[in-house]
N, C-alpha and C positions, 0 to 999 in steps of 0.2 A: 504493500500500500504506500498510494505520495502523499498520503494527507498528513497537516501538519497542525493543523487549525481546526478541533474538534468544535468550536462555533458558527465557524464558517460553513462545518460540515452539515449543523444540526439546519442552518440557516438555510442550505439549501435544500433538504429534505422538506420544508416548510413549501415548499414550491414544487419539489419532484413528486414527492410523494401523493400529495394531491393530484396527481395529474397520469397514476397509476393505473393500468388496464387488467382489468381480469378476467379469468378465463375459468370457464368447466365449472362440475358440480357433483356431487355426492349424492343429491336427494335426488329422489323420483316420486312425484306426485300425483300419479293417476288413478291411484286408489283412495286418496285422502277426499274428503268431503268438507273442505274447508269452510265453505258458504253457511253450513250448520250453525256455526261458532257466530259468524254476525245477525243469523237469521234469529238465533235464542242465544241471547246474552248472557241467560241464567250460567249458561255452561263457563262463563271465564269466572265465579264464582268461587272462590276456595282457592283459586291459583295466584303462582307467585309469578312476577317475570326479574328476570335479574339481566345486572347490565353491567359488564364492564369497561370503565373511563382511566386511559392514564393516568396518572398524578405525578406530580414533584419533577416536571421535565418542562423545560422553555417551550417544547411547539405544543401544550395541552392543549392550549385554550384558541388557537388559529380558528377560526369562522366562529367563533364569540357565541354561538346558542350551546353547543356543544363540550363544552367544559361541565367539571363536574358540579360545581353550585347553580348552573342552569339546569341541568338533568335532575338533578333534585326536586328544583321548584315545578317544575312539569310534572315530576312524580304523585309530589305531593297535591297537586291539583288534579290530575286522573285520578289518583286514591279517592279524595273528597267526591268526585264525581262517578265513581262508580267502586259504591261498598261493597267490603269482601275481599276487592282486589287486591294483592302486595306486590307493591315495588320495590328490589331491595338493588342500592347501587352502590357498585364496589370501585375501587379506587385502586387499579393496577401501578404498583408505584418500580417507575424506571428512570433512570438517566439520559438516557439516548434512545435512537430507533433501532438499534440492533434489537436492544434489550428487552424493549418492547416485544418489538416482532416474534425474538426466538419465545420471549414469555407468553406468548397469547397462541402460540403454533402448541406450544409444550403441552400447556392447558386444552387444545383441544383435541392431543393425539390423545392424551389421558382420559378424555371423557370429563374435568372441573369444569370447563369452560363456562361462561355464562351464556344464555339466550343469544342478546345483545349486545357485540362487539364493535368500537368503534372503531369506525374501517380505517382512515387513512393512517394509523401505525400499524396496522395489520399489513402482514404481504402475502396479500391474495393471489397475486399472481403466482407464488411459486406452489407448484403442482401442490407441495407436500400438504397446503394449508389449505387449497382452493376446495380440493375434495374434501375436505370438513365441514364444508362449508354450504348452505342452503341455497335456491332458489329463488327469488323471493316474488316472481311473479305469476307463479300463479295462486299466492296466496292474496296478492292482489287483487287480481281478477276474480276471484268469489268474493270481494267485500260488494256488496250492492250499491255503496256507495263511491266506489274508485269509477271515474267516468275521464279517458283518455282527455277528454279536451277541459279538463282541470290542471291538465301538467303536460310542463315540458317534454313532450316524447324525446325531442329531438336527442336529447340527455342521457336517456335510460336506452336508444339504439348505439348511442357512442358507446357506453363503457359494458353492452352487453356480448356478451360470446355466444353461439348457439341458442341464439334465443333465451337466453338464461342470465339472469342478473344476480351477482353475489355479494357487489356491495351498493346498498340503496341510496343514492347520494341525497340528501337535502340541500345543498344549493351548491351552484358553480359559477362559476366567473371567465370571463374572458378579457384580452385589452380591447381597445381602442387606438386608434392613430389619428393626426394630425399634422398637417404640413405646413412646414414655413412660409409664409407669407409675404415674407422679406425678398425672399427668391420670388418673382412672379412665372420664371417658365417652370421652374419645379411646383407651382401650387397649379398653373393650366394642364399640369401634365395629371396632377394627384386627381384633379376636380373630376377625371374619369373613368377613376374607380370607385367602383361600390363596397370594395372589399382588397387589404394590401397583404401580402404575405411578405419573409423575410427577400424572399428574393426580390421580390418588385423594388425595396427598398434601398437594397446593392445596387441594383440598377440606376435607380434613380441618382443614386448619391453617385457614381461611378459618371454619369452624364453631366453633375453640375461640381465635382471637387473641386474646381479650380474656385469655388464660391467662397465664403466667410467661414460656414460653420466647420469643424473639425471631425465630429459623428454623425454614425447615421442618427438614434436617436437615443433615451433617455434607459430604457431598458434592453438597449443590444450588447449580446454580448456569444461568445465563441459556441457557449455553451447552450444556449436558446435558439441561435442558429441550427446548429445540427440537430438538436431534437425536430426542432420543424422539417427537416430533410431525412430524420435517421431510416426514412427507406431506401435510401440510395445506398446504405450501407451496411444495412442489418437490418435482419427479418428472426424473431423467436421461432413463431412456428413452422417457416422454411429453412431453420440452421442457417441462415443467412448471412456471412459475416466479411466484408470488404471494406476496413480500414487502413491494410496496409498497403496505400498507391499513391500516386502522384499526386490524382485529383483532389484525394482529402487533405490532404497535405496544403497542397494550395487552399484550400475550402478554409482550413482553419487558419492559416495563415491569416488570408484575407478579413477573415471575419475580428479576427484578434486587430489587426490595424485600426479599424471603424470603429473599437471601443476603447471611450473612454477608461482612463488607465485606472483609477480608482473606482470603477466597479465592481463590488462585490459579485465573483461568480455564480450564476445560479439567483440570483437576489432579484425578486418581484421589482418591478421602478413601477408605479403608477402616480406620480405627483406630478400634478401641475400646476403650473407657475402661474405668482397671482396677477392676475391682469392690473395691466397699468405702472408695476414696479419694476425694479432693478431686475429684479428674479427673472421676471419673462423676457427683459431686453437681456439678457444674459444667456439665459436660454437659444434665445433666435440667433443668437452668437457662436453656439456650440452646437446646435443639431437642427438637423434638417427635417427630423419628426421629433414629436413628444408622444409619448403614451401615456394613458389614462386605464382606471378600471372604473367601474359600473359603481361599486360602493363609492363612490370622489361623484358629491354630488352637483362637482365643477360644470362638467360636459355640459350638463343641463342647463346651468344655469349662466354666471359670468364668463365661463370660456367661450358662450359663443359669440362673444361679441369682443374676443380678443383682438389683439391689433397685431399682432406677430403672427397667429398661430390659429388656423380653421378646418373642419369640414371634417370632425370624427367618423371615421369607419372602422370594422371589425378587421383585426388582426387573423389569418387564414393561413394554413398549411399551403403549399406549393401546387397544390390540386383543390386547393380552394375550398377544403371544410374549417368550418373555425377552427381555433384552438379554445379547446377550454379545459378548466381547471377544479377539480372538487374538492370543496372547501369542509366538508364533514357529510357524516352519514353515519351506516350502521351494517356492519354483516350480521348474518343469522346463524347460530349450529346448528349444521345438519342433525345432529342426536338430539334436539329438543323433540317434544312431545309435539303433535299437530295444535292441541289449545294453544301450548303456548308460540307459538310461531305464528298463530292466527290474532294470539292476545299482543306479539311484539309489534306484529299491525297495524292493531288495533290502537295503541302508545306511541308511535310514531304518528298516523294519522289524526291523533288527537293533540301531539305537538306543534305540529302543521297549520293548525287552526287558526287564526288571528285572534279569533275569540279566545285562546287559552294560553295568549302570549304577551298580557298588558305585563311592563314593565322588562319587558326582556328584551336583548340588542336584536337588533334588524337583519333581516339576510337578503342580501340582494347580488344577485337575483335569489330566493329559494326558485326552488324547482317546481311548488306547488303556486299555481296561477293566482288564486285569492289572497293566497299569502304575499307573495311579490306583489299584484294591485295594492293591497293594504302599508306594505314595508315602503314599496318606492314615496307612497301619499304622504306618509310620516317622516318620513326621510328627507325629502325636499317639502315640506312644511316649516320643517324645524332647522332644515339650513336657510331657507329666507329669515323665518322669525330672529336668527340668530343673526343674522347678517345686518336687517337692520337695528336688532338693537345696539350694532357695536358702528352703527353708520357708514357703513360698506355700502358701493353703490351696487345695485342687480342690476339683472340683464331680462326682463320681463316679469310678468303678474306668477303666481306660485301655478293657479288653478293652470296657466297655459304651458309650465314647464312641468306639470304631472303628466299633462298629456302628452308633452314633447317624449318625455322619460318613457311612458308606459309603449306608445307608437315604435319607439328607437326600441326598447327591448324583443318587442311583439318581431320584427323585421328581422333583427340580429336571430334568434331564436327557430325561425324557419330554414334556417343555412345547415345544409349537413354539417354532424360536428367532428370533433378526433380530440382525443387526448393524445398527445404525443407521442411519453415517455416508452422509450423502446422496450421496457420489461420489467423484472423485480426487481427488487432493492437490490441486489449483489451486482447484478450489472450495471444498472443504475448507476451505484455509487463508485464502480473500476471509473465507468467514464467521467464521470465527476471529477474524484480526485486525480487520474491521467490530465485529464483536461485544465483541471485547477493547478498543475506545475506546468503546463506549455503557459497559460496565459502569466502564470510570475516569471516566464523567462528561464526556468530550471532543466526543461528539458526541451530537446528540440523539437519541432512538428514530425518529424522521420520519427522519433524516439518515441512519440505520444502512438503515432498510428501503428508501429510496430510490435509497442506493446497492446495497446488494444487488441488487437488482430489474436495474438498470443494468449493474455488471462482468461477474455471473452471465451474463446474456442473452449478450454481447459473448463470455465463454469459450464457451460453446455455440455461435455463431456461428464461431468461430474453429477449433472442435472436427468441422465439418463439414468 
């Protein structure tokens, strides 16, 4: 291993990890009669559901509903709401994602596991853990009340394998981009697309460098690049593995030039600069795009009337699915009982609620449509309310920038999607830390691709 920097490490699994693909499944449910369970309630009566949440580690609380004093308060509001029921929530206590992961694999070859596992330190993807692992759609599809056009399908077809879902994500995120406006033949050239990926962006920047700014933009960097491309170079389930040649070599080359030096690799950028100050004249100085996320309830409102910087569009894989990102969720154990996999549903379903989440942080996007209408309403309510009490100027009336916001999600949302990240966490994390010595300069681009090519093989070897 070249990692040197166990923060930087944790910091970028905050980002990979979320953005995790899994595969397969262990249960088989064509004799179960799940529909029973929501048709007569009496039946979750006497049962427990149990859940277990990280604890005592920096990435617990990432997508803010899902940490353990949130899952509490949910608890204890389903309990009040339907007597009899127990919810018991346990606090899996780790340091890092290894630790996690091997602990939550351990517990489920053992049979302790709990019901309710929260997926993204879980690594679902690797065979060993996926087949422990539940289904979770067609216990959906028996509740009477799960109706497709309440939720983001587009979501649950990304991060599904064979038709089968094993980790249930509640909300996900994607960027945004922005073009400098300072440049006027780079913003005519942006003005038509609907959607930019990394490459359009080399491009572009590769047509006007002779210009001011120094990068592409605010969140590029060697390592975000190739995940967006990693089918050029690796495929899991075709053993696919072409890092050691010329082209990547140059590929990461390239891509290490275009990023600013003090980027953290691996590290989300979604800030943007505040209109009218130093910050954004400074900005339009250094990049040729900025990036944004969804939760920055800028887009909507004061960045569109910036003076540097206009025209947000979805960030897209090279074949034009978005990229997006999961920001929490829940796997299921395959060895739960049918009630309770029907009741873990049923407790998810009822966290979703808007109605059973006053006082608790916002998810935007979640994945569940009532929820997101309600988050975005609240959300950009309370960043105008706030804005003028502190005498900031806006950029239109609240009620016209909900709709802007809900219209802008609705559109982004219909685009086929992809999670990137080319596998589990072992691989994952070779390219990481391989990658995080080429970009401090420690090793060469030849050196990075040929070990790639080398550990990758050997984990796949070892993976049989």
């Amino acid at each position: 291993m070249f990692l040197k920097n166990k923060l930087k490490y944790v910091t970028f699994f905050i980002f990979v990890l979320l953005l995790t693909v899994g595969c397969g499944s262990a249960s088989v449910y064509k004799q179960v009669d799940f529909a029973k369970y929501f048709n007569d309630r009496s039946l979750f009566i006497g049962e427990t559901l149990t859940i277990t949440i990280p604890i005592n580690s920096p990435i617990t609380h990432v997508g803010g509903m899902f940490n353990r004093p949130n899952i509490e308060t949910l608890a204890q509001r389903y309990m009040r709401a339907n007597p009899g029921v127990y919810i018991v929530v346990r606090g899996l206590e780790a340091t890092d994602i290894t630790t996690i992961a091997e602990a939550q694999r351990l517990e489920l070859m053992a049979g302790r596991a709990d019901t309710l596992i929260e997926f993204p330190w879980l690594d679902w993807r690797n065979p060993a853990t996926s087949r422990l692992l539940a289904d979770w759609y067609p216990i959906m599809r028996a509740d009477p009340r799960f109706n497709e056009s309440d939720w983001f399908m587009n979501v649950f077809d990304a991060i599904s394998k064979n038709g089968k879902i094993l980790a249930l994500p509640m909300e996900f995120s994607y960027e945004i981009i922005s073009a400098n406006t300072t440049i006027p033949a780079l913003y005519a050239l942006f003005s038509d697309f609907n959607a930019i990926s990394y490459g359009d962006m080399i491009y572009l920047f590769n047509l006007f460098s002779f210009d001011n700014p120094q990068f592409v933009f605010n969140g590029f960097d060697v390592l975000m690049t190739l995940f967006s491309s990693i089918d050029s170079f690796f495929c899991l389930e075709q053993q696919y593995i072409n890092f050691y040649n010329q082209y990547f070599i140059d590929f990461i080359y390239q891509s290490r030039n275009m990023t600013r030096p003090e980027r953290p690799l691996g590290f989300p950028s979604h800030q943007i600069p505040i209109i009218g100050t130093n910050t954004e004249l400074n900005y339009s100085q250094r990049y040729y795009f900025i990036s944004s996320n969804p939760r920055n309830a800028s887009p909507f409102t004061n960045a569109l009337n910036s003076t540097y910087f206009s025209g947000f569009i979805p960030l897209v894989c090279d074949d034009g699915k978005l990229i997006i990102a999961l920001s929490s969720g829940f796997a299921l154990n395959a060895t739960a009982t049918p009630v309770q996999k029907a009741l873990a549903w049923d407790f998810v379903s009822f966290a979703l609620n808007p109605e059973n989440r006053q006082g608790l942080p916002e998810m935007i996007p979640a994945i569940y449509i009532p929820l997101f209408r309600h988050d975005v309403t609240r959300h950009i309510s309370h960043f105008h309310y706030r804005a003028r009490r502190e005498g900031r100027w806006l950029y239109g009336d609240t009620e016209n920038q909900i709709i802007h916001a809900i219209n802008h999600f609705y559109d982004i949302a219909r685009l086929p999607m992809r999670i990137v990240t080319p596998a589990n966490f072992a691989i994952s994390s070779i390219i990481y830390e391989t990658l995080d010595q080429f970009n401090d300069g420690l090793i060469s681009g030849r050196q990075a691709a040929e070990y790639l090519q080398n550990r990758i093989t050997i984990v796949l070897m070892e993976m049989d």
